[in-house]
C-alpha positions in Angstrom: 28.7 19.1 -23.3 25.0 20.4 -23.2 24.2 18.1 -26.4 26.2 15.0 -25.2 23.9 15.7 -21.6 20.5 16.1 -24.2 21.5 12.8 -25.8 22.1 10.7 -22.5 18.9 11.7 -21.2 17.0 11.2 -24.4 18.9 7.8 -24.2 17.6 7.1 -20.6 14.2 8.5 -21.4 13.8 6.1 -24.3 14.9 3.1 -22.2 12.3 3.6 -19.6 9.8 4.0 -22.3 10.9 0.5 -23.8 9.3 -1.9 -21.2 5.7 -0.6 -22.0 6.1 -0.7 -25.8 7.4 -4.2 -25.0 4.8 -5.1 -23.1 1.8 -3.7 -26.0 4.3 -5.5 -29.1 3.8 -8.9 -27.0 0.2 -9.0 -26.3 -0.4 -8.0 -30.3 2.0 -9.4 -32.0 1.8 -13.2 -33.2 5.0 -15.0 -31.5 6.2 -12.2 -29.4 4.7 -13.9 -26.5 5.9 -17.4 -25.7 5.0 -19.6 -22.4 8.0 -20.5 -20.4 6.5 -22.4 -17.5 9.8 -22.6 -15.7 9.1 -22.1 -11.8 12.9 -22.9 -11.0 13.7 -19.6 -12.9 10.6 -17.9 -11.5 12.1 -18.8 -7.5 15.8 -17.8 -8.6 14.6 -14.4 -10.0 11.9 -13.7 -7.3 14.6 -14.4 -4.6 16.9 -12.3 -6.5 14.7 -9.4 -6.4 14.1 -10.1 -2.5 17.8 -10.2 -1.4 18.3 -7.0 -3.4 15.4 -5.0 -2.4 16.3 -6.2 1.5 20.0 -5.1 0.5 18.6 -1.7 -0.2 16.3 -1.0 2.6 19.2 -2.3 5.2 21.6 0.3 3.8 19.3 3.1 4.3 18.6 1.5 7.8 22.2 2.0 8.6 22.8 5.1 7.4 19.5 6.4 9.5 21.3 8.5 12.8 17.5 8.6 14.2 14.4 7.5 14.0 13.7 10.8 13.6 15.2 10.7 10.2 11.9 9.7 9.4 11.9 10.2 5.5 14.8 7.7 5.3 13.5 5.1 7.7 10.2 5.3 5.4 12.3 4.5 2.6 14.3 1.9 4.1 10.4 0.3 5.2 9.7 0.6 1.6 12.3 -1.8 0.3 12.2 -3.6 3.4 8.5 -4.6 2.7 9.0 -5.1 -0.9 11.6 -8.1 0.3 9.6 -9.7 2.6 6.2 -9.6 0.9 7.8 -10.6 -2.2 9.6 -13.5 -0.4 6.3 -15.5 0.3 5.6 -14.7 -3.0 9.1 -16.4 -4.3 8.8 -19.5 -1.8 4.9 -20.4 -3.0 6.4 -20.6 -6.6 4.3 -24.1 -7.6 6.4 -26.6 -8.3 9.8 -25.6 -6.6 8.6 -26.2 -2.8 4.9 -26.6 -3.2 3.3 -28.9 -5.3 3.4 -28.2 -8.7 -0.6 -28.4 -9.3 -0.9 -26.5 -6.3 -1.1 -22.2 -6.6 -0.9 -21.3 -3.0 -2.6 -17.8 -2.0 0.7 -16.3 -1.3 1.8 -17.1 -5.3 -1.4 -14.9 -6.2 -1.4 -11.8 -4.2 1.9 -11.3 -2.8 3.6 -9.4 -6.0 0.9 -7.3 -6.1 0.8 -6.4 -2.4 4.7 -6.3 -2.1 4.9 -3.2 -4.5 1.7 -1.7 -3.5 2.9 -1.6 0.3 6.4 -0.6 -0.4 5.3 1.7 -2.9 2.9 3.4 0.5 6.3 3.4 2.4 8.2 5.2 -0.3 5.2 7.8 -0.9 5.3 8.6 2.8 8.7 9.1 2.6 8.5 11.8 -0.1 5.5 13.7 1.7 6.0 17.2 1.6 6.1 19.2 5.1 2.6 21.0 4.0 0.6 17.9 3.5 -2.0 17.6 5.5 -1.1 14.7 8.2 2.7 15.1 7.0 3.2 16.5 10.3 1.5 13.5 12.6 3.7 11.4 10.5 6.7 12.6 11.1 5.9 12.9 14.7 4.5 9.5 15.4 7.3 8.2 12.9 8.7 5.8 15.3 5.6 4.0 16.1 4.4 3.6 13.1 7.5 1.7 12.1 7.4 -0.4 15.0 3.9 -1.4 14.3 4.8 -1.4 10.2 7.0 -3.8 11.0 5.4 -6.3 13.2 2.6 -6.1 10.7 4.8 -7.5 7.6 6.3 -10.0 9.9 2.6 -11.1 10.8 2.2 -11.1 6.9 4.9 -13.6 6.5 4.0 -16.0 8.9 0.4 -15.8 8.2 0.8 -16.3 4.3 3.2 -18.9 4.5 1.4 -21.4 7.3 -2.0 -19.8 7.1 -2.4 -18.5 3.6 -6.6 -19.0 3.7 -6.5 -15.9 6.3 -5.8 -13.4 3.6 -8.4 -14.7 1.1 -10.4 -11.3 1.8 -7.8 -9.6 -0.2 -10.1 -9.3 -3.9 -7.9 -10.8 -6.7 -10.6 -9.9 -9.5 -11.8 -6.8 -11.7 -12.0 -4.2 -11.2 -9.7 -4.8 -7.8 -7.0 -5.5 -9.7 -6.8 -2.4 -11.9 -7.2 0.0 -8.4 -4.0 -2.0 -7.4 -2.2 -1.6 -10.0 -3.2 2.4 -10.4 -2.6 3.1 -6.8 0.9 1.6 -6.9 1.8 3.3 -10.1 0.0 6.7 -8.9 2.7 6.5 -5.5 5.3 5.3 -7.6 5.5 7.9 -10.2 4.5 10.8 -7.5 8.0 9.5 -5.6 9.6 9.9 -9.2 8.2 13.2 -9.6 9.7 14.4 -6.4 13.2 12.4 -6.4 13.5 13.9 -10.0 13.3 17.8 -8.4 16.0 16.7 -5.7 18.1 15.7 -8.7 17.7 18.8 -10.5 18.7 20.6 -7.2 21.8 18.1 -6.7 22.5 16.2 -9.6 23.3 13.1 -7.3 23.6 9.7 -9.1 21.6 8.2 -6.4 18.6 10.0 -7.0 18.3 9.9 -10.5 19.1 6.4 -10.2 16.0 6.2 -7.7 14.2 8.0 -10.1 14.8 5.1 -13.4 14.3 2.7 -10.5 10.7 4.0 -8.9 9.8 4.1 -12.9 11.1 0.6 -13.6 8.7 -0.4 -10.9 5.8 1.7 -11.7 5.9 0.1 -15.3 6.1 -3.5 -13.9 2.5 -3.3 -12.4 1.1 -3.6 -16.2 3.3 -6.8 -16.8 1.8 -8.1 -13.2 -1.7 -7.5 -13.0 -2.3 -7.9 -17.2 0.6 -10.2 -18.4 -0.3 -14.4 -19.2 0.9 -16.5 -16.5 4.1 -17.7 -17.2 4.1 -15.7 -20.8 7.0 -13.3 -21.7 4.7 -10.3 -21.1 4.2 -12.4 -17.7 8.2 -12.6 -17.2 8.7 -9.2 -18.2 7.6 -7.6 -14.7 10.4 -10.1 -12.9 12.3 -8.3 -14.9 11.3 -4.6 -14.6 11.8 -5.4 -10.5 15.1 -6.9 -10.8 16.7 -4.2 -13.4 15.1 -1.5 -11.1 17.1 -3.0 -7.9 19.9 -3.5 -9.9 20.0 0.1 -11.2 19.4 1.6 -7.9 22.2 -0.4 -5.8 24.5 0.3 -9.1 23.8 4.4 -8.7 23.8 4.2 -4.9 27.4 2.5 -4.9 28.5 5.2 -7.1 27.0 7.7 -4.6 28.5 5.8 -1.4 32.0 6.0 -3.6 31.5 9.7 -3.8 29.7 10.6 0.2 30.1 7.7 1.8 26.1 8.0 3.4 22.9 7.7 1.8 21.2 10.6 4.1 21.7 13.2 1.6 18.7 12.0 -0.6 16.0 12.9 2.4 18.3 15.9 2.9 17.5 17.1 -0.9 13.7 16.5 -0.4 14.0 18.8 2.2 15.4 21.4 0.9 13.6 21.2 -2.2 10.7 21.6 -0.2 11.6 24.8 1.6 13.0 25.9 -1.5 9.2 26.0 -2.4 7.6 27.2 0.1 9.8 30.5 0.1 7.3 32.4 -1.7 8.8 35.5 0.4 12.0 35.8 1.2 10.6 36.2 5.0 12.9 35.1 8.1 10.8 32.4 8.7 11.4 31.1 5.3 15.0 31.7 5.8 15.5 30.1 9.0 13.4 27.0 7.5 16.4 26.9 4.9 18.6 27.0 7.4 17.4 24.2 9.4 17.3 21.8 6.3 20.7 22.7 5.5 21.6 22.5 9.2 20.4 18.7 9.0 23.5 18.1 6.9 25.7 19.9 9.6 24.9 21.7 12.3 28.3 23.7 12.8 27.5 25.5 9.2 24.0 26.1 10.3 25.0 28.6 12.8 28.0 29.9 10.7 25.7 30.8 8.1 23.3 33.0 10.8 26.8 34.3 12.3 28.2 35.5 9.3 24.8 36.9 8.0 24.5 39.2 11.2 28.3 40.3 10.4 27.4 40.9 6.9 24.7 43.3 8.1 26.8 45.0 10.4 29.3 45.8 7.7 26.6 47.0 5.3 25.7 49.7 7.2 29.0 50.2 8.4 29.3 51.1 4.8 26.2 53.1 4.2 25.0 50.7 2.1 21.0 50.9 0.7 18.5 49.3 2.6 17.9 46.8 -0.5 21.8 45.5 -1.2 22.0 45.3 2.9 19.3 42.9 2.9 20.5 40.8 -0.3 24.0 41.1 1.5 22.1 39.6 4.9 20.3 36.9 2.8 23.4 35.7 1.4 25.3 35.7 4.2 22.3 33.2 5.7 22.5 30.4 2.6 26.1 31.1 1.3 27.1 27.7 2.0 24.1 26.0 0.9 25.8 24.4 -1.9 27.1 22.1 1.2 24.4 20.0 0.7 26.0 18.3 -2.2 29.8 18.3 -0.3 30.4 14.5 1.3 30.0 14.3 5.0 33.4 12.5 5.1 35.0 15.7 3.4 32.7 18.1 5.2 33.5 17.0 8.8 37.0 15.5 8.2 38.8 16.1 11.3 42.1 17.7 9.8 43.6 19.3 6.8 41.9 18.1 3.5 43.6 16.4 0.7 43.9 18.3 -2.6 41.5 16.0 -4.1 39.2 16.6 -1.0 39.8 20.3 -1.2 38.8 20.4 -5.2 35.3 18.7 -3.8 34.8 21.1 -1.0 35.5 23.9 -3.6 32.3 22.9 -5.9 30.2 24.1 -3.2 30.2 27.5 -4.1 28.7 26.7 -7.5 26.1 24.3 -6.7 25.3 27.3 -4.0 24.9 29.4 -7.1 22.6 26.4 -9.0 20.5 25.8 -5.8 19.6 29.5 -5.3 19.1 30.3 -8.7 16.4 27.5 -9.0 14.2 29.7 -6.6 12.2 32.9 -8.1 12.5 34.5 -4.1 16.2 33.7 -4.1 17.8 33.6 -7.8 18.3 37.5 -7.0 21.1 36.5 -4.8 22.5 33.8 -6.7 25.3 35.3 -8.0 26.8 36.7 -4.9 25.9 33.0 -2.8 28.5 31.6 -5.7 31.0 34.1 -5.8 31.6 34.3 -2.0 35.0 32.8 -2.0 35.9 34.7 -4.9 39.5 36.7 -4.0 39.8 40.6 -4.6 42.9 39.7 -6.8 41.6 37.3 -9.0 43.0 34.1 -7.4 39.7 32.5 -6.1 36.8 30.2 -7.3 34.8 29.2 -8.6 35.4 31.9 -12.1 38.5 33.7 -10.6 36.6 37.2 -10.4 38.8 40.4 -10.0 38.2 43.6 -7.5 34.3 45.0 -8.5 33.9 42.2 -10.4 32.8 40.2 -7.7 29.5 41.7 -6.2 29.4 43.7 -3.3 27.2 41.3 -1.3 29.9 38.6 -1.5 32.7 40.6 -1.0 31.3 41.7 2.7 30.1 37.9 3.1 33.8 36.8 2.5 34.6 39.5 4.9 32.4 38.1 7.4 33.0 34.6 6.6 37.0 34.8 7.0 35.9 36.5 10.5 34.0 34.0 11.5 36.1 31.0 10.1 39.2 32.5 12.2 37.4 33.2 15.6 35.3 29.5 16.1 36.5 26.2 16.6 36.8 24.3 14.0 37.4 20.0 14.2 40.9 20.8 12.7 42.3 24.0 15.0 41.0 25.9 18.0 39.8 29.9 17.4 41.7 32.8 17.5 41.6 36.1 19.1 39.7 38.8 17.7 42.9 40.7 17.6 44.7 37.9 16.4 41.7 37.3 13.6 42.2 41.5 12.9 45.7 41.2 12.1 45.1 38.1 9.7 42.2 40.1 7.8 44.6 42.7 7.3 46.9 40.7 6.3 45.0 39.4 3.3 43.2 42.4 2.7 43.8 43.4 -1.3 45.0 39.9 -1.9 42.0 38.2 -1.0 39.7 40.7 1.2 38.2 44.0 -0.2 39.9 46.3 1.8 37.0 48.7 2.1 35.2 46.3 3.8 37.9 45.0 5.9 38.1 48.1 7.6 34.4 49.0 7.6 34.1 45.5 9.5 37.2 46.7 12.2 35.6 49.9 12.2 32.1 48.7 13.8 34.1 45.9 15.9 35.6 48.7 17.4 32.8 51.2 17.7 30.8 48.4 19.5 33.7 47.2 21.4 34.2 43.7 20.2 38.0 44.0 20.3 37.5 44.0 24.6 34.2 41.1 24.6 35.7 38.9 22.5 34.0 37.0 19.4 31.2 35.6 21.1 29.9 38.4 21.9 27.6 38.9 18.7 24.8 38.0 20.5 25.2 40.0 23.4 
């Protein structure tokens, strides 16, 4: 399995690689670059590009809850920009609807510009939290859409009935190499960081974004430095098209699987706080919580619930200071892996299917990949995917028996079962604490250590839970 993975992304590696090699074979080798002077294929293929970029950047549009989504409505922008920038570009094509001796401003600069604005869009959306201004962004986020917006539709209108207004824009050297780098520096940095969400994830959206913001960093040599209407010319229309074609190809398998596009600002997110935990500190815990609590807010304050029950039967148990803590920090992210679990199974209001169970059962893996890709939390790792492991062997994800399972999951499915029985969930009301007790015990040695089952009635008792009731923890 590992070498058949090794080969397919040695395979993918040397297809993105292709287009430049192309590109340096046709401008040095005799007959590799013919003229094709065919502007009925240049509008088809530069309207192609613009109905499938503005495809794109509408999906993400609707799957935005908020503008306060900001990442997402950034990338949406991106694509959005790319369509109608490109568009002028596409309708100026000389001979098609202009003259054919005629090359209208918009034919000249409006490739470039399309890429180079979208590509600003996309790089805003990928900002880390830290970066200085990230902040203002993201708080003035709705603004500067509304403005970003009017803007490219001034662009439009302006290039297509006024085109001699934009003839500041420099076409020339060394202008055109700044273009091109800037484009290709945003574009590859957006790579960089949709690549770390996919090792987090392993979503086919994002590594489809990935081959898809390399597709379009590569065009920019074909654009600025390919021969009018020469292969190495045509070869960018190509490089935009396969890139929008790739992406909507990986994002229909990932709207198959989740049904929502969200998930890839989610990733970003928590990559980034996976980063910044340079501590395991509270504030770098509850900043995990709140990027996983951006996926669902119920399993936000599950996680903090069960994490303070965990705690409590820690030192119920006399446990060190050191396991009590790692016991409290997996209590906090033991559903993390939820990230990668599809809203539509996540929140389904009612039983799951088997299929939709099988899905919801991966989380406690990816849990175990997501923390082990953190130095501050790999130490935890183990117990975040083993927490619905059962004391008799009969769990998941690796069927773990008795001592088997570490201690700090073992209280955390203690705690978790707890919890689980005595909230609301969309598919059954809560229980009793009494009632939630005699289930425990019931599945205690089956599924529950017993040890901890009866360390955890033992300090429900002692601090009187059984008369206050569940919701009571804070109190």
């Amino acid at each position: 399995m590992m070498l058949a993975k090794r080969a397919m992304y040695g395979t993918v590696l040397l297809a993105l690689a292709a287009p430049l090699l192309l590109f340096v074979a046709m401008e040095n080798v005799s007959g590799w670059n013919p003229v094709w002077a065919e502007p009925t294929l240049h509008f088809w293929i530069v309207s192609g590009c613009t109905v499938l970029s503005a495809c794109i950047g509408t999906a993400l549009a609707l799957s935005v809850q908020s503008v306060r989504t900001t990442r997402t409505v950034f990338l949406a922008l991106g694509f959005v920009a790319v369509a109608m920038i490109f568009a002028t570009h596409g309708l100026s094509t000389p001979g098609f609807i202009v003259p054919g001796t005629q090359y209208p401003y918009a034919v000249v600069i409006s490739a470039g510009l399309s890429e180079l604005v979208g590509a600003l869009f996309i790089f805003l959306s990928v900002l880390p939290a830290t970066t200085p201004g990230a902040r203002w962004v993201r708080d003035h986020g709705a603004h500067l859409m509304v403005v970003a917006f009017a803007l490219l539709l001034a662009y439009v209108g302006t290039m297509m009935f006024k085109p001699d207004w934009w003839g500041f824009v420099p076409t020339t050297h060394p202008w055109d190499t700044i273009f091109a780098s800037a484009t290709m520096l945003m574009l590859g940095y957006s790579a960089l960081r949709y690549l770390s969400a996919w090792r987090l994830t392993h979503l086919p959206g994002q590594f489809a974004m990935v081959c898809a913001l390399v597709l379009l960093a590569e065009s920019q040599v074909s654009m600025y430095y390919g021969v009018v209407w020469a292969a190495s010319w045509w070869l960018y229309h190509v490089l935009m098209l396969a890139a929008f074609v790739t992406l909507i190809v990986g994002w229909v398998v990932e709207a198959a699987r989740a049904k929502s596009l969200v998930v890839f600002s989610r990733a970003i997110e928590l990559r980034d706080e996976l980063n910044r935990a340079t501590v395991a500190t509270p504030e770098a815990l509850a900043r995990l919580e709140a990027a996983i609590a951006s996926k669902d807010e119920y399993t936000r304050h599950h996680m903090t619930r069960v994490a303070a029950y965990a705690v409590a039967i820690a030192r119920e148990m006399r446990l060190d200071e050191a396991t009590t803590r790692m016991t409290e920090v997996t209590g906090l992210l033991h559903d993390i892996g939820k990230i990668r679990v599809p809203d539509a199974v996540l929140m389904k209001p009612g039983p799951l299917t088997d299929d939709e169970y099988a899905v919801m059962k991966e989380h406690a893996a990816w849990g175990e990949h997501i923390t082990r890709q953190s130095k501050v939390l790999s130490h935890v790792s183990r117990a975040v995917g083993a927490h619905h492991e059962k004391f008799s062997g009969n769990g998941y994800p690796n069927k773990l028996v008795k001592n088997d399972i570490p201690i700090e999951a073992r209280i955390v499915a203690v705690a978790d079962t707890y919890d689980a029985l005595t909230t609301n969930r969309v598919y059954r009301s809560k229980r009793s604490v009494a009632e939630a007790v005699v289930e425990m015990r019931r599945v205690s040695g089956t599924q529950l250590d017993p040890q901890c089952v009866e360390a955890f009635i033992g300090w429900l008792e002692k601090t009187g839970r059984f008369e206050r009731g569940a919701d009571s923890l804070a109190a």
